[in-house]
C-alpha atoms as one frame of an Amber mdcrd trajectory, in Angstrom:
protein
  58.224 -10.337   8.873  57.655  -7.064   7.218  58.346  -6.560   3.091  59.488
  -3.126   2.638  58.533  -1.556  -0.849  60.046   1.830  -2.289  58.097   5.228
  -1.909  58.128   4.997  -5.698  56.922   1.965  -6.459  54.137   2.325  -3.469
  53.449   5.492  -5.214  52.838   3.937  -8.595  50.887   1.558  -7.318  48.642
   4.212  -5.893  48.015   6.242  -8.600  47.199   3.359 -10.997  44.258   2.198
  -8.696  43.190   5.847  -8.272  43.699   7.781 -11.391  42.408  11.248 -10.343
  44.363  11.643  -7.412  48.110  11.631  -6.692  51.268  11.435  -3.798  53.381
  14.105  -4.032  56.671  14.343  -2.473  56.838  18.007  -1.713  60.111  20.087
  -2.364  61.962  21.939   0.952  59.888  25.260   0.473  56.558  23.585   0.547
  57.745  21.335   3.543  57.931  24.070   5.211  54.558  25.552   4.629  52.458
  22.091   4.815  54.908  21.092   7.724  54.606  17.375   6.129  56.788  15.911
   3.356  54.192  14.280   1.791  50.909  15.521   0.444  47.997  13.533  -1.167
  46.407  15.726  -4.264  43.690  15.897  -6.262  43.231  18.146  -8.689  45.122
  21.290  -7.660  43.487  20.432  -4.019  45.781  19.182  -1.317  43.436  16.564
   0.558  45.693  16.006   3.232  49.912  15.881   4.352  51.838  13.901   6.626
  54.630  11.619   6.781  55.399   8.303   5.481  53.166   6.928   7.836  50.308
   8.631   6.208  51.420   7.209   3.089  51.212   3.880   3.851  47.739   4.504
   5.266  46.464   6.178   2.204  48.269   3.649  -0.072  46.405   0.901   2.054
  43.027   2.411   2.538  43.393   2.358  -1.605  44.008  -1.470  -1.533  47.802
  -1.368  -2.612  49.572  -2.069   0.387  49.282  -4.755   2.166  49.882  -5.119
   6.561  52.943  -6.504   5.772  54.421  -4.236   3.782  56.644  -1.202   4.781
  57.350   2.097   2.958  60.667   3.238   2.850  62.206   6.112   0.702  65.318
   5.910  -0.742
């Protein structure tokens, strides 16, 4: 049984364990120049984009997600 958790609160989470570096949830226009909704940022440097899938792999290579956890945006 998967717990889902809200793009919000997974992003919180995130950026409490790692300070320096954020999720952004990227407006229309820069969707369509990343081609990805979601960006992880550091800085003013975009370290990589993808889709909620790639959040929930960055939010669980940083320890704040666990396997049985889902993502899901509101």
């Amino acid at each position: 049984m998967s717990n889902t958790v809200t793009f919000t609160a997974a992003r919180r989470r995130f950026e409490r364990s790692q300070p320096h570096r954020h999720i952004s949830k990227l407006s229309q226009a820069e969707r369509q120049g990343m081609g990805s909704p979601f960006a992880l940022v550091e800085g003013n440097t975009v370290l990589d984009a993808g889709e909620l899938n790639a959040v929930e792999r960055w939010c669980r290579e940083a320890g704040v997600l666990s396997t049985g956890e889902t993502i899901v945006t509101g």
